[in-house]
mmCIF file of the C-alpha atoms, coordinates in Angstrom:
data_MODEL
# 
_entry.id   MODEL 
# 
loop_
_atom_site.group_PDB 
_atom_site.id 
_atom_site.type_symbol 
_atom_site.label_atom_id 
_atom_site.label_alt_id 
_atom_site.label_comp_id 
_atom_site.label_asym_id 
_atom_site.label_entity_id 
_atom_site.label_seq_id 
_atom_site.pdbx_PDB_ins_code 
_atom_site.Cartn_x 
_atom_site.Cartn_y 
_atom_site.Cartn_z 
_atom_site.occupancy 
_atom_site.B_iso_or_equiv 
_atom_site.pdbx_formal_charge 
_atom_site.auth_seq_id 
_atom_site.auth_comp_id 
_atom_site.auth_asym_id 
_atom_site.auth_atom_id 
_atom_site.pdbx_PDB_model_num 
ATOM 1  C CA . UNK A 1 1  ? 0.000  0.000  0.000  1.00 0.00 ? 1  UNK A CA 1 
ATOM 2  C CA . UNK A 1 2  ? 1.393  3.342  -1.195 1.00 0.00 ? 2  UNK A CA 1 
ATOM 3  C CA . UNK A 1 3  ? 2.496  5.938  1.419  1.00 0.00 ? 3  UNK A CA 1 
ATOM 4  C CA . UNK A 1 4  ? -0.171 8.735  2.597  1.00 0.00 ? 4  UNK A CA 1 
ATOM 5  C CA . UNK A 1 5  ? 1.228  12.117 1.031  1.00 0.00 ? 5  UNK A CA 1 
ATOM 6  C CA . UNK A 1 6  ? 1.078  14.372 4.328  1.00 0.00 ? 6  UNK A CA 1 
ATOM 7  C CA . UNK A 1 7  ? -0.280 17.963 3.770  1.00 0.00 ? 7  UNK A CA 1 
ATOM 8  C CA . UNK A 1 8  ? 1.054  20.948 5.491  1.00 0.00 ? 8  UNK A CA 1 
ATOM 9  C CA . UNK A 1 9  ? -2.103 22.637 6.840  1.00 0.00 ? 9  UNK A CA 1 
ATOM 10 C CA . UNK A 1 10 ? -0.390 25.920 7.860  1.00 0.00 ? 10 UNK A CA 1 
ATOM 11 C CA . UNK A 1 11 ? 1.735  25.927 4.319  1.00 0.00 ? 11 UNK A CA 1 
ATOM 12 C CA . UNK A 1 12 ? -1.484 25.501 2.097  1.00 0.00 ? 12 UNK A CA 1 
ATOM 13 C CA . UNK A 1 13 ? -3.221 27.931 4.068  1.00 0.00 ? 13 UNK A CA 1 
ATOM 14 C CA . UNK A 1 14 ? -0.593 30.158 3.929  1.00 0.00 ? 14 UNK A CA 1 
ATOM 15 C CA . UNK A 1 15 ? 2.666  29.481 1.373  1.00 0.00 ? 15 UNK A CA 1 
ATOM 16 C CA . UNK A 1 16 ? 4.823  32.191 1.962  1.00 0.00 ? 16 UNK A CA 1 
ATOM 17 C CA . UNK A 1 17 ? 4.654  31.520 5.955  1.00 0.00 ? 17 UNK A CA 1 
ATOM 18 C CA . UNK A 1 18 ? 8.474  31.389 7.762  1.00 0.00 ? 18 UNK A CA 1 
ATOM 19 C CA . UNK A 1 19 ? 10.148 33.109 4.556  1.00 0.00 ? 19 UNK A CA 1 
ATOM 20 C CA . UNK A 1 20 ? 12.587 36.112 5.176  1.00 0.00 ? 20 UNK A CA 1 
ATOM 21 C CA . UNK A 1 21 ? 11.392 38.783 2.707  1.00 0.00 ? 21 UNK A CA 1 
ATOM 22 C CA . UNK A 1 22 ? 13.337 41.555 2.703  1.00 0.00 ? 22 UNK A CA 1 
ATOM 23 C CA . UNK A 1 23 ? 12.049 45.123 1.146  1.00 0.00 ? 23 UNK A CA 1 
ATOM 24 C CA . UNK A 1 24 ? 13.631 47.998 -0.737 1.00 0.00 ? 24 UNK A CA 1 
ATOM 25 C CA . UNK A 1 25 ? 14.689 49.704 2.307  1.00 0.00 ? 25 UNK A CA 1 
ATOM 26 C CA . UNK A 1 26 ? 16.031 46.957 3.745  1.00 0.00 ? 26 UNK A CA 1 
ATOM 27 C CA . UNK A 1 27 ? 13.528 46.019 6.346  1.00 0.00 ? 27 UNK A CA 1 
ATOM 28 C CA . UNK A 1 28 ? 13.558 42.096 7.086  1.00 0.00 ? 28 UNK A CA 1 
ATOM 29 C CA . UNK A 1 29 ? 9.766  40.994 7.559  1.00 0.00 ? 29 UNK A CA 1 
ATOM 30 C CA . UNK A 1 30 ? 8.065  37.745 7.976  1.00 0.00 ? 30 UNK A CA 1 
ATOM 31 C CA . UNK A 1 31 ? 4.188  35.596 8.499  1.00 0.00 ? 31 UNK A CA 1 
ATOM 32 C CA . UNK A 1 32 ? 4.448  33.202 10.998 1.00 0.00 ? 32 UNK A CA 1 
ATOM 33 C CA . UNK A 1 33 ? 1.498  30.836 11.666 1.00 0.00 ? 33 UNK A CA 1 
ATOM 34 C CA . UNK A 1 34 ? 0.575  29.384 15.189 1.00 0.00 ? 34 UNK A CA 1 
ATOM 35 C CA . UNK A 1 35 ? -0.890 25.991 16.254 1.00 0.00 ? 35 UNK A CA 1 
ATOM 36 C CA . UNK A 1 36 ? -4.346 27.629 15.393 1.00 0.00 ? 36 UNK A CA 1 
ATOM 37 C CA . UNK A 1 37 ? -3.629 28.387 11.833 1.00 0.00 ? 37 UNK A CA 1 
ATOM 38 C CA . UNK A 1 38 ? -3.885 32.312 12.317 1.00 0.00 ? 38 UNK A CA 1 
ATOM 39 C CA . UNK A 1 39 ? -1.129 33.995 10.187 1.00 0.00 ? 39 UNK A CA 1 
ATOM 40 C CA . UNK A 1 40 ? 1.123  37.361 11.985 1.00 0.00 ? 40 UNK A CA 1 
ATOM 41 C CA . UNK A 1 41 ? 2.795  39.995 10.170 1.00 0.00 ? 41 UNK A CA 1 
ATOM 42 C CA . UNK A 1 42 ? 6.657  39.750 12.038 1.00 0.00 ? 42 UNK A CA 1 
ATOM 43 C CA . UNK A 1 43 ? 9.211  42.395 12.006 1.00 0.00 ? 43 UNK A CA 1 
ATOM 44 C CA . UNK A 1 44 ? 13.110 41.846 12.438 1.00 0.00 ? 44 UNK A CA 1 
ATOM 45 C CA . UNK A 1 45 ? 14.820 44.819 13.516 1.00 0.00 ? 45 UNK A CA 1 
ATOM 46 C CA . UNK A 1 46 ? 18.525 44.116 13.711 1.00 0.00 ? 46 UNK A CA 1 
ATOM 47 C CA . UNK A 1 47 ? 18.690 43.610 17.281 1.00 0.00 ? 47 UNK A CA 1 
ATOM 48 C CA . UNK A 1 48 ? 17.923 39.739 17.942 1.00 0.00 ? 48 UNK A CA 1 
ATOM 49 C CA . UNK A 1 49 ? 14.719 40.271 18.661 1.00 0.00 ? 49 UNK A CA 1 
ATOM 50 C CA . UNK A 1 50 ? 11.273 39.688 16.755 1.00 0.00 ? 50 UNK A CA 1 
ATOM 51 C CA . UNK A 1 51 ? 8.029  41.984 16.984 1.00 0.00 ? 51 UNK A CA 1 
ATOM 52 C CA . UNK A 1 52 ? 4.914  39.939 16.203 1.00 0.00 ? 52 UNK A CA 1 
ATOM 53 C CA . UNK A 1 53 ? 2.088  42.237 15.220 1.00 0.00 ? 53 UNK A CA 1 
ATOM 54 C CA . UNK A 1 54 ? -0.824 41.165 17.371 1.00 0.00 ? 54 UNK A CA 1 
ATOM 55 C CA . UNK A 1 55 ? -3.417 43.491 16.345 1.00 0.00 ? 55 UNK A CA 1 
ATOM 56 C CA . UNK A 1 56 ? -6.549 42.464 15.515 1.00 0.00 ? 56 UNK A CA 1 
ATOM 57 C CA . UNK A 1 57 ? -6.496 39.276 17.597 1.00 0.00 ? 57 UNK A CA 1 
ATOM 58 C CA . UNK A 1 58 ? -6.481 38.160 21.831 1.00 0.00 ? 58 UNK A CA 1 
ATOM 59 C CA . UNK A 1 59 ? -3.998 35.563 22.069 1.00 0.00 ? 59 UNK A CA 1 
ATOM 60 C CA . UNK A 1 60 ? -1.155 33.749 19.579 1.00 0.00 ? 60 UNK A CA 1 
ATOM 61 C CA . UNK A 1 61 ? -0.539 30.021 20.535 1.00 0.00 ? 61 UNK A CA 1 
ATOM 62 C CA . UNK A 1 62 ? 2.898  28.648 20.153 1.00 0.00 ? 62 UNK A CA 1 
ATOM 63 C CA . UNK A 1 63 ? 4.002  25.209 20.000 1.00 0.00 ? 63 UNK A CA 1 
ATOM 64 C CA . UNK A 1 64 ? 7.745  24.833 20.497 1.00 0.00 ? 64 UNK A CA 1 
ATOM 65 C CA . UNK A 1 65 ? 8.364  23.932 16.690 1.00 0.00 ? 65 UNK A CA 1 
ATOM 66 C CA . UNK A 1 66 ? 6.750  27.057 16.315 1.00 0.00 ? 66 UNK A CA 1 
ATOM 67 C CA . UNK A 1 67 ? 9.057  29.005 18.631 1.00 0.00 ? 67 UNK A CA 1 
ATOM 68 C CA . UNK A 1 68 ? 12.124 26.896 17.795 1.00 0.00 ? 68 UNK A CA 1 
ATOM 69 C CA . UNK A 1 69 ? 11.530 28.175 13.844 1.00 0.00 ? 69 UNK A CA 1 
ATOM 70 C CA . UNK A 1 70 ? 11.088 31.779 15.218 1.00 0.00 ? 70 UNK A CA 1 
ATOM 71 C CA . UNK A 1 71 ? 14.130 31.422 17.139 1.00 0.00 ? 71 UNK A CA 1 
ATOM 72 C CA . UNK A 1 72 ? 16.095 30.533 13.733 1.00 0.00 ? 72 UNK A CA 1 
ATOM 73 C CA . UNK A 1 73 ? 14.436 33.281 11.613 1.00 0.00 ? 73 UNK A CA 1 
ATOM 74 C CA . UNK A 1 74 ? 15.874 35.675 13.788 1.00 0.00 ? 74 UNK A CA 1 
ATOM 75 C CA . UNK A 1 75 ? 19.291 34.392 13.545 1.00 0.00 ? 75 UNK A CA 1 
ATOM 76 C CA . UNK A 1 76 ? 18.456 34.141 9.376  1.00 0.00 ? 76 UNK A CA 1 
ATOM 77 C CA . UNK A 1 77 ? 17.528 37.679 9.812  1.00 0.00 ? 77 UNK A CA 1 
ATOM 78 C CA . UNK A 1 78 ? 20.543 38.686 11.646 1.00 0.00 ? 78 UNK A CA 1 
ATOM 79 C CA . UNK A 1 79 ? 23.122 37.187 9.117  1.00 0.00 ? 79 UNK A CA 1 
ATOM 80 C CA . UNK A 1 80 ? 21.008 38.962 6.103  1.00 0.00 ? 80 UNK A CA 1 
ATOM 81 C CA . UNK A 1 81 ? 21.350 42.302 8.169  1.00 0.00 ? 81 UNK A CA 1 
ATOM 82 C CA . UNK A 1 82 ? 25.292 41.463 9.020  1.00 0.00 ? 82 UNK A CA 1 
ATOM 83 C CA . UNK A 1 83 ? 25.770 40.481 4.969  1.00 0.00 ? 83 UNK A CA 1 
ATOM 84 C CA . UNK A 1 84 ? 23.743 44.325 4.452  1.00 0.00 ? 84 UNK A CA 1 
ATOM 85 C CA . UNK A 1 85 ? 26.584 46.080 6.768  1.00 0.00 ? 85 UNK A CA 1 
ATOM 86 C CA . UNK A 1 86 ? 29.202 44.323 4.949  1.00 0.00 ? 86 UNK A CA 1 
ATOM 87 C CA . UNK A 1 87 ? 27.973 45.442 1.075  1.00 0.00 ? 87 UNK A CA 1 
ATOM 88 C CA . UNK A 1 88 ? 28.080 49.088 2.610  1.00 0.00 ? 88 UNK A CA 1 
# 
């Protein structure tokens, strides 16, 4: 019997979730999705930190997958900023 094919719930719903974009200005953004499938705008600001934009909704639920892939975005983020400082 052939393999199930597993589908990524958060990745259909969403396909450009946990993807460094980074704008014209520079500015390194991201969506993150949490365990109940509601998507948040994410700023990286160069500091090793992350602000989640909240607005709009009472509570974000993290799982620790979800927290361990934040936790490598913002080191992503912070070597895309260091490579920036290093074109200059």
């Amino acid at each position: 019997m052939p393999k199930e094919k597993q589908i990524d719930i958060a990745k259909a719903l969403h396909p450009e979730s946990d993807e460094l974009k980074t704008d014209k200005d520079g500015n390194i953004t991201a969506v993150i999705v949490d365990e109940e499938l509601d998507a948040y705008e994410c700023q990286f600001h160069n500091d090793g930190c992350v602000q989640v934009n909240t607005e709009g909704y009472g509570w974000i639920t993290l799982s620790k997958e979800n927290l361990y892939r934040l936790m490598l975005m913002i080191e992503e983020a912070e070597e895309t900023y260091d490579e920036m400082d290093d074109e200059v």
